[in-house]
Each structure stands twice: as C-alpha cells, then as structure tokens.
C-alpha positions in Angstrom: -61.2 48.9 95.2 -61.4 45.5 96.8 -59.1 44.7 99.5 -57.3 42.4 97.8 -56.8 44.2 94.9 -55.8 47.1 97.1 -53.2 45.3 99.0 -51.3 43.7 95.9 -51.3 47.4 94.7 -49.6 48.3 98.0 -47.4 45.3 97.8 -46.2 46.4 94.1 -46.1 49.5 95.4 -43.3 48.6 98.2 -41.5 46.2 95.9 -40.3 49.1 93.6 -38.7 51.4 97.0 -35.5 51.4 97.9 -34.2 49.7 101.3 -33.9 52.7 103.1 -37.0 54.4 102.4 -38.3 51.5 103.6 -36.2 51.0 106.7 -37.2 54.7 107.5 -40.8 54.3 107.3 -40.5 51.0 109.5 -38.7 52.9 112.2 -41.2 55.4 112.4 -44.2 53.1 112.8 -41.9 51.8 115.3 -41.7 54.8 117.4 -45.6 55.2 117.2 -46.8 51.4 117.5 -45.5 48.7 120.2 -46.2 46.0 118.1 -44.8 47.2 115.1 -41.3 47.9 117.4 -41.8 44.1 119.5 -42.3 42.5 115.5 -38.6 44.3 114.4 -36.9 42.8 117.6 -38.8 39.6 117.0 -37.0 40.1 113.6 -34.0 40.9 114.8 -33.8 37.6 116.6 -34.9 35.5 113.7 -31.8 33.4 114.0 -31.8 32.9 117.5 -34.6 30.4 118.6 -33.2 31.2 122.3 -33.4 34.8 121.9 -37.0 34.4 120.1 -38.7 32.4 122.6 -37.3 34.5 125.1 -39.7 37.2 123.9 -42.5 35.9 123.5 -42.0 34.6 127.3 -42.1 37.8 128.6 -45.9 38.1 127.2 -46.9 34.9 128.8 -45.6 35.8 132.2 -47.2 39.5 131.8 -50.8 37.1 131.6 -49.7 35.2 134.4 -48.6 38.3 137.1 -51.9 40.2 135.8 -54.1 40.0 138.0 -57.4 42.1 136.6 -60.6 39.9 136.1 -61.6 40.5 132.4 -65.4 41.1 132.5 -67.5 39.4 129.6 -68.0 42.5 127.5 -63.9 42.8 127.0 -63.2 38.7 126.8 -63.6 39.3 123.2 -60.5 41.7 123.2 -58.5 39.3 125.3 -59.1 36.1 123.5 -58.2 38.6 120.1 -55.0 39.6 122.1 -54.3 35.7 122.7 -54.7 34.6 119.1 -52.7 37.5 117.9 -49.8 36.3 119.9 -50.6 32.5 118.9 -50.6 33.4 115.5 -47.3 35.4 115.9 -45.7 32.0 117.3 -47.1 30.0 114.2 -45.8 32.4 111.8 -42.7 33.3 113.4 -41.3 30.6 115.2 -42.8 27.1 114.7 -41.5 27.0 111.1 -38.0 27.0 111.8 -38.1 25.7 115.3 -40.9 23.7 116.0 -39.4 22.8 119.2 -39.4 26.2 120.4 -42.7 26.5 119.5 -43.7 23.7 121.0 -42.4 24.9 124.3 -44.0 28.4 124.1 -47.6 26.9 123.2 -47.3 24.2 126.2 -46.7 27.1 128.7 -49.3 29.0 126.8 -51.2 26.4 127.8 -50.3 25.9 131.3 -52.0 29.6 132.1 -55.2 27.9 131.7 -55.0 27.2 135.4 -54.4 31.7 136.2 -56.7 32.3 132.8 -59.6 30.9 133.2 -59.9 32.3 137.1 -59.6 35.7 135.9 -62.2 35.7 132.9 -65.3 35.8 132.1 -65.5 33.3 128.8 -68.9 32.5 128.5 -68.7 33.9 124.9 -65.6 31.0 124.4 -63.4 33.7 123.3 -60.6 32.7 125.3 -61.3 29.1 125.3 -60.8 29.2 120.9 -57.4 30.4 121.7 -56.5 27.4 124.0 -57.9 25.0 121.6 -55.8 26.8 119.1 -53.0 26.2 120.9 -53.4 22.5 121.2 -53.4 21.8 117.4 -50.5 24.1 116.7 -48.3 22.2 119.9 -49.3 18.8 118.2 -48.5 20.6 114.6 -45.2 21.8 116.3 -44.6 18.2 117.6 -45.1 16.4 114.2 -43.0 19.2 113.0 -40.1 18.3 115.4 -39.6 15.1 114.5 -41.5 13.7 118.0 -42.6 10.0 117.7 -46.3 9.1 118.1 -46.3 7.4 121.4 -43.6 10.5 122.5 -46.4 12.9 121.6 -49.1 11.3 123.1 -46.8 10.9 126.2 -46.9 13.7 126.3 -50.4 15.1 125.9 -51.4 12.7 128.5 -49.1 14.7 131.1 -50.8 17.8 129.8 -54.5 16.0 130.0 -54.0 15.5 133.6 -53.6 19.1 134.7 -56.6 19.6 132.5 -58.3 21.6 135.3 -60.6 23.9 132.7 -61.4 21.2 129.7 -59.7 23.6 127.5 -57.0 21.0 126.6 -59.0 18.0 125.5 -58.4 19.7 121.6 -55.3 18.3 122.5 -56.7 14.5 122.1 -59.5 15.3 119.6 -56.8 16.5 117.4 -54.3 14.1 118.1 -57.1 11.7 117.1 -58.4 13.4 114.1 -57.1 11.8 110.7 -54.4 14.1 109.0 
C-alpha cells in the first residue's frame, strides 16, 4: 500500500474513535517521545501567543548556550533539527499570530552570529534553514499587516548584522514578485 493511501486509511481509521481512546493513546506517546509531549503543551497554549512563543524560545536559547561544534558528517541532523522547529513555527504560530512568528524567526535568525561558529556547513544544511527563515519572517510580516517600506526597514536592520550572508534571502525574497 502506498503511503498515501496508507495514511488516509489511518486517518479514517482515527476519525471513527472516541475522544478518550484517543486522548489515552496521545498521553502515552507522550510519556515515550519529547516531541510528541513539547507538541501537546504547544497545544495547550494554542490560545496564548505569549505562552506559545515562550516555548519555542526556550529552543532557541538551548542553540545559543550550546556550545558543541557540529562536525560535517552530523550538520545534516542539525540543519533537520532547525527546519523541524521552523516548520513547527509556520504551522503552529504564524497563522494566527504572525507577529509572534515574526519575532521568533528574527531571533532565529540572530543565532547566525553563535551558529555558524559552531558548524561545519559546507553541505549548506544549516544555511537552507536560515534562508528558510527569511521568507517565512517576510511571509509573517505581510501576514501582520506591516507596510512595505516598514518591512524593508526592517530587513535592512537585519542586513547589517548580516555577518554569515545567510540573510540576503531576506532581500532576494523581498524582491522576488509574489
């Protein structure tokens, strides 16, 4: 069976139990898996953009305190580790506050400067990530209402503590017809 196939199975699946079975089955994953506990306090918080950016803070100063070099041969797991917290801001909090958002990807992108000193990118693992981030904060920008000559205010401040070139997606996508 195909993986598609085999996930909307699953999802049919799930749709016909009950609540608690479900609830159950969540906490127990939970107990077992980090992420699957950080995603139901993530959850939790839903409501509370305050309370939401707060934890995904806590990852971003855990990058900046660490002070391990990542060699090349594990870059590739670090810049993975990156995007799955980048995607977890795009799916969880630039929809409903794209200010937030904005905040958490600009300080994702202020690391740059302890990032880049610590890793071994030469596969451009960990640079994808950044550049990632750039188009998100300018989608999270648009998203919050921020006038044109606000954003690009704005990226300029960002462009001048540019010390990696990592943030120049910033103006190639602010410049890039929508």
């Amino acid at each position: 069976m195909d993986t598609l196939a085999a996930r909307e199975e699953i999802a049919r699946f799930l749709a016909s139990q009950d609540a608690p079975t479900l609830a159950q089955v969540l906490l127990e994953l939970a107990e077992d898996h980090e992420p699957v506990y950080q995603r139901l306090v993530r959850l939790r918080l839903r409501d509370d953009p305050t309370g939401l950016r707060a934890q995904f803070t806590v990852q971003l100063q855990r990058w900046e305190t660490d002070d391990r070099f990542v060699r090349y041969h594990d870059a590739a797991a670090f810049g993975r580790e990156l995007d799955v917290w980048i995607a977890q801001v795009q799916r969880e909090v630039l929809p409903r506050f794209p200010r937030e958002a904005m905040a958490l990807f600009a300080a994702f992108l202020e690391l740059d400067r302890v990032v880049f000193e610590r890793v071994d990118d030469d596969g451009g693992y960990v640079g994808g990530a950044f550049e990632l981030a750039c188009r998100l904060w300018l989608t999270a920008a648009t998203a919050a209402g921020i006038s044109a000559a606000d954003i690009a205010g704005r990226v300029s401040t960002m462009m001048s503590a540019d010390n990696y070139g990592v943030r120049a997606a910033l103006v190639k996508s602010a410049a890039a017809p929508s």
